[in-house]
Structure formats: structure tokens, C-alpha cells
C-alpha atoms as an extended CHARMM CRD file, in Angstrom:
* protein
*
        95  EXT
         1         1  UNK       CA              0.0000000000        0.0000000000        0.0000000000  PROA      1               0.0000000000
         2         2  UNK       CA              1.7690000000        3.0600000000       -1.0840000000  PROA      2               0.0000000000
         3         3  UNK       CA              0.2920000000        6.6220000000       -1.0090000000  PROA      3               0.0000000000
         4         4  UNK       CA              1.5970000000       10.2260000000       -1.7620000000  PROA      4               0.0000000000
         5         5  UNK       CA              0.3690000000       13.4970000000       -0.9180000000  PROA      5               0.0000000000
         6         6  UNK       CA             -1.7300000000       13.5980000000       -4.4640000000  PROA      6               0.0000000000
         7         7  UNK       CA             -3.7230000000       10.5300000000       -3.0420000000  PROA      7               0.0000000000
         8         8  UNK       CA             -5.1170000000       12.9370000000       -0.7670000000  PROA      8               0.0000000000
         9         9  UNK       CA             -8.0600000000       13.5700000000       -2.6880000000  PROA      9               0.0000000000
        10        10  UNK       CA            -10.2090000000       16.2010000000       -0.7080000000  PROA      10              0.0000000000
        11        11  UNK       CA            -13.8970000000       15.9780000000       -0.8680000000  PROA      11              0.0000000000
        12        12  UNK       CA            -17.0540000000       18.0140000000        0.1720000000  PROA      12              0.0000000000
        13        13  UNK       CA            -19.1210000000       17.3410000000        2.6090000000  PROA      13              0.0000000000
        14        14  UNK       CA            -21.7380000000       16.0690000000        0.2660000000  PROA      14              0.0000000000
        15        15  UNK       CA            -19.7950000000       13.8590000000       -1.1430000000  PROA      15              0.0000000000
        16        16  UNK       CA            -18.2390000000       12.4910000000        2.1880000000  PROA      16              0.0000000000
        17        17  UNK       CA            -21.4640000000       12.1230000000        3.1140000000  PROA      17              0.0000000000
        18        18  UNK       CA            -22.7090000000       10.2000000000        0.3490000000  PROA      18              0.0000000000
        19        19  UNK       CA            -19.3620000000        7.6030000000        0.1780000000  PROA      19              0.0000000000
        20        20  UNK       CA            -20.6630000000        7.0450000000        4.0590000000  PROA      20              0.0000000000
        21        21  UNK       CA            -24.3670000000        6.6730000000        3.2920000000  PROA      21              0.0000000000
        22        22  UNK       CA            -25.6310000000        9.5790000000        6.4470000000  PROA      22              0.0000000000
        23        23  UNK       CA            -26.9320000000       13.1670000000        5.7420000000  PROA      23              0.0000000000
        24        24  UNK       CA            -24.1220000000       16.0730000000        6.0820000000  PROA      24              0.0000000000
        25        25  UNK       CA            -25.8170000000       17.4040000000        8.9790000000  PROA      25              0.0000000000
        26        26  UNK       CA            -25.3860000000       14.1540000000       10.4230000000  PROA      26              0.0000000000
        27        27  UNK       CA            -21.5110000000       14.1600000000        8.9270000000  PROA      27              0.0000000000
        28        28  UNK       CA            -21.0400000000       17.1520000000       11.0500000000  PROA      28              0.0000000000
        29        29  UNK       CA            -22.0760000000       15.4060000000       14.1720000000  PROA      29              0.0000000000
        30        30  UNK       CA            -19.8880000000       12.9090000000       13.8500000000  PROA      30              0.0000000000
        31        31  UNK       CA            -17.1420000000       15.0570000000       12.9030000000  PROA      31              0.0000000000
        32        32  UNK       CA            -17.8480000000       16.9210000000       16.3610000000  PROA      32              0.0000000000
        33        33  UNK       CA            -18.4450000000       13.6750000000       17.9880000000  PROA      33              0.0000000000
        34        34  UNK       CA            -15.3090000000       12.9440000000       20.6550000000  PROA      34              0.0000000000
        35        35  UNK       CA            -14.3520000000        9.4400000000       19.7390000000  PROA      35              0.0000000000
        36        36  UNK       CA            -15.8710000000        9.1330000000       16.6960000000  PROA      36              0.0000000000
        37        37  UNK       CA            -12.6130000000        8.1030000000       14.4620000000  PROA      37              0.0000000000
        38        38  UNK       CA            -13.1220000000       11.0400000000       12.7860000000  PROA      38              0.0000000000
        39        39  UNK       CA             -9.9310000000       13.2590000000       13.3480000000  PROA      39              0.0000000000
        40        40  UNK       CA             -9.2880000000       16.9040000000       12.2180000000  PROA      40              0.0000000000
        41        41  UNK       CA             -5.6650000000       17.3440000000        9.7090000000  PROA      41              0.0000000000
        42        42  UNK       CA             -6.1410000000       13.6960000000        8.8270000000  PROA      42              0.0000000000
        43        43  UNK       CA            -10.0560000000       12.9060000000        8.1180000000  PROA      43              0.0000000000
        44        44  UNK       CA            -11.1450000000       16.4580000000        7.6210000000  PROA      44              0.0000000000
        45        45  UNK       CA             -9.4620000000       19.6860000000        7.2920000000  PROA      45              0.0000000000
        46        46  UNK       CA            -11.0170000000       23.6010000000        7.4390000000  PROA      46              0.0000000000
        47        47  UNK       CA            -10.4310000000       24.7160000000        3.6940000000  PROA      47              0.0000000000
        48        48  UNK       CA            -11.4490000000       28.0830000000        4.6430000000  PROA      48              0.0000000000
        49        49  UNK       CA            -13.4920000000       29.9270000000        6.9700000000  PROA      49              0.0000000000
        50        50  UNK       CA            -16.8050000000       28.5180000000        5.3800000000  PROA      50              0.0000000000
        51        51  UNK       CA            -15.7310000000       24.9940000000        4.5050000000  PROA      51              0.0000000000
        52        52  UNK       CA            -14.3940000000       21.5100000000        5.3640000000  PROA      52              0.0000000000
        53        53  UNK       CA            -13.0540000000       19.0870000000        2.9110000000  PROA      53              0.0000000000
        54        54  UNK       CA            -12.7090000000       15.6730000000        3.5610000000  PROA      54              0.0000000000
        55        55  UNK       CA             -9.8550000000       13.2920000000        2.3200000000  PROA      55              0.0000000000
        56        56  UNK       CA            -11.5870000000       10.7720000000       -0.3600000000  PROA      56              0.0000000000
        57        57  UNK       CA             -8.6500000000        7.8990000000        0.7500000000  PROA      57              0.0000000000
        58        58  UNK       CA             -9.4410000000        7.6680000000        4.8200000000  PROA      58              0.0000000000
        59        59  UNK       CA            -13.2150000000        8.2480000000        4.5300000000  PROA      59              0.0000000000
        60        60  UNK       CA            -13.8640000000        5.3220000000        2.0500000000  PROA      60              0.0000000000
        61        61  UNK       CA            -11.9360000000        3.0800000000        4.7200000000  PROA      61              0.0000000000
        62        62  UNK       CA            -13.6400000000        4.8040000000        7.6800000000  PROA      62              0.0000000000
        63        63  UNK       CA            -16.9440000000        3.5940000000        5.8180000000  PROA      63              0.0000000000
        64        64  UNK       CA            -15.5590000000        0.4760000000        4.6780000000  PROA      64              0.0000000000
        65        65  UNK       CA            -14.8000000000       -0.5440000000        8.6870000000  PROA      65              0.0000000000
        66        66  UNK       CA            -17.2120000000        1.7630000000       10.3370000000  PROA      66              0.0000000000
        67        67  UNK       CA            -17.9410000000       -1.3090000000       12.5460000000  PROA      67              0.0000000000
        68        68  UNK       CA            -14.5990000000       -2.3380000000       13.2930000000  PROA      68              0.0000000000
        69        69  UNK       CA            -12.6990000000        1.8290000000       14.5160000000  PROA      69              0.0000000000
        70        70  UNK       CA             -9.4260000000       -0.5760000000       15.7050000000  PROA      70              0.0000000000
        71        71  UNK       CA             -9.3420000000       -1.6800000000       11.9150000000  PROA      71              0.0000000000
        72        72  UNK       CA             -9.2160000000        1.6740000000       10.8000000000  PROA      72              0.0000000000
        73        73  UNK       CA             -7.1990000000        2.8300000000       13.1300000000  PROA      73              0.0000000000
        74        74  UNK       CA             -4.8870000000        0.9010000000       12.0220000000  PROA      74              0.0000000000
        75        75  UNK       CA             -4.7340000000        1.7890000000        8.1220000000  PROA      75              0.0000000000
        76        76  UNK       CA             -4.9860000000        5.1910000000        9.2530000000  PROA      76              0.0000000000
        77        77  UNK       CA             -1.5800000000        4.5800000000       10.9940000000  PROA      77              0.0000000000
        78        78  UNK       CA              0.1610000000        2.8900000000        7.7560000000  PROA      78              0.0000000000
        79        79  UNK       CA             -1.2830000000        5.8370000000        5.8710000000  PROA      79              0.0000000000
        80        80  UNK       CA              0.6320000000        8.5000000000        8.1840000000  PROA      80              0.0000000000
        81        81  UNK       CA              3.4890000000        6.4530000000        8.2400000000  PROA      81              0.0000000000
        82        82  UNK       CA              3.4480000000        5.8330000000        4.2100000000  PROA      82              0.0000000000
        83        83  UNK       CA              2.7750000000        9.9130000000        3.5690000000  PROA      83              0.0000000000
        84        84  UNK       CA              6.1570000000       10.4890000000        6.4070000000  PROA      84              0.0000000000
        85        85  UNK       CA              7.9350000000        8.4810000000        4.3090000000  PROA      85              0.0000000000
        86        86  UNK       CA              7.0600000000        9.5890000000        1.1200000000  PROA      86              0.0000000000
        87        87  UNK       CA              7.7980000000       13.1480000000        2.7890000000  PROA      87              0.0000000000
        88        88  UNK       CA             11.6670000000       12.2390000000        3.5190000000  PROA      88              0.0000000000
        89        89  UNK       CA             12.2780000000       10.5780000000        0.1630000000  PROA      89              0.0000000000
        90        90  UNK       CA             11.3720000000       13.6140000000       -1.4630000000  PROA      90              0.0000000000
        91        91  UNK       CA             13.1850000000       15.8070000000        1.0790000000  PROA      91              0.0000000000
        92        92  UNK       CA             16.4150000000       13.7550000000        0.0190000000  PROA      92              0.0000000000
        93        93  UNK       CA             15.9390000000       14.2210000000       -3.3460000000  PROA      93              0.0000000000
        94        94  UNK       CA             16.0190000000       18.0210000000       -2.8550000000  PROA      94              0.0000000000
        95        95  UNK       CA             19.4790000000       19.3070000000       -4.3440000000  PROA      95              0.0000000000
């Protein structure tokens, strides 16, 4: 499983919403929930004042194991880890 910073796909809420099968409205309340899996810089980010965006990658797999958070949890951890990596290889390759 290899990702890159252009695998971040960022989504609307409508769309997030859809890909999960709930209303936005009830997106949000998830997205405010405390433990809901949901986390802000890695499942959603504030795109500006107005509006979230969602990454595509980490919302299909929060759907995909909505039953199962420790599963998740744990490709959201090879995901960080893959994106760090990809981060110093590119660093290194900086002249």
C-alpha cells in the first residue's frame, strides 16, 4: 500500500457524506463527535473559513470498517506512516 500526498483527494461534505451513506448534517455530528474516528488534519481539514473538505482515501476506509474503529485505526496509521515516508524521500531528493 503506497500513497503520496496527491492521493489525498479532498472531498465536500456532500460527497463524504454520500461515500458514508448519512446526511451532512449528520456528517457534522460525527465530525464533532469525541471518539468518533473522525480526526481533524487527517479525516477532515477547514479549507477556509466557510468549509471543510474531507480526504476521499481515509473516509472510504472509515466507511468500509465503520464497525470495526481498531481496523481503521490501524490503516490510518500505515497511511501516516506511508505519507512520512514519502515526505523524507522527497526531502532527500532536494538538491
Amino acid at each position: 500500500m503506497n500513497f503520496s500526498t496527491s492521493d489525498a483527494i479532498l472531498i465536500t461534505k456532500q460527497e463524504a457524506a454520500r461515500i458514508l451513506g448519512i446526511h451532512h448534517t449528520t456528517l457534522r455530528s460525527l465530525r464533532n463527535k469525541e471518539n468518533s474516528g473522525i480526526i481533524e488534519g487527517l479525516h477532515w481539514v477547514k479549507w477556509n473559513s466557510r468549509a471543510i473538505r474531507y480526504n476521499r482515501i481515509l473516509i472510504e476506509n472509515y466507511a468500509l470498517h465503520r464497525g470495526n474503529l481498531i481496523e481503521h485505526e490501524r490503516f490510518v496509521e500505515q497511511y501516516v506512516k506511508q505519507l512520512s515516508t514519502n515526505s523524507r524521500r522527497r526531502d532527500s531528493k532536494v538538491i
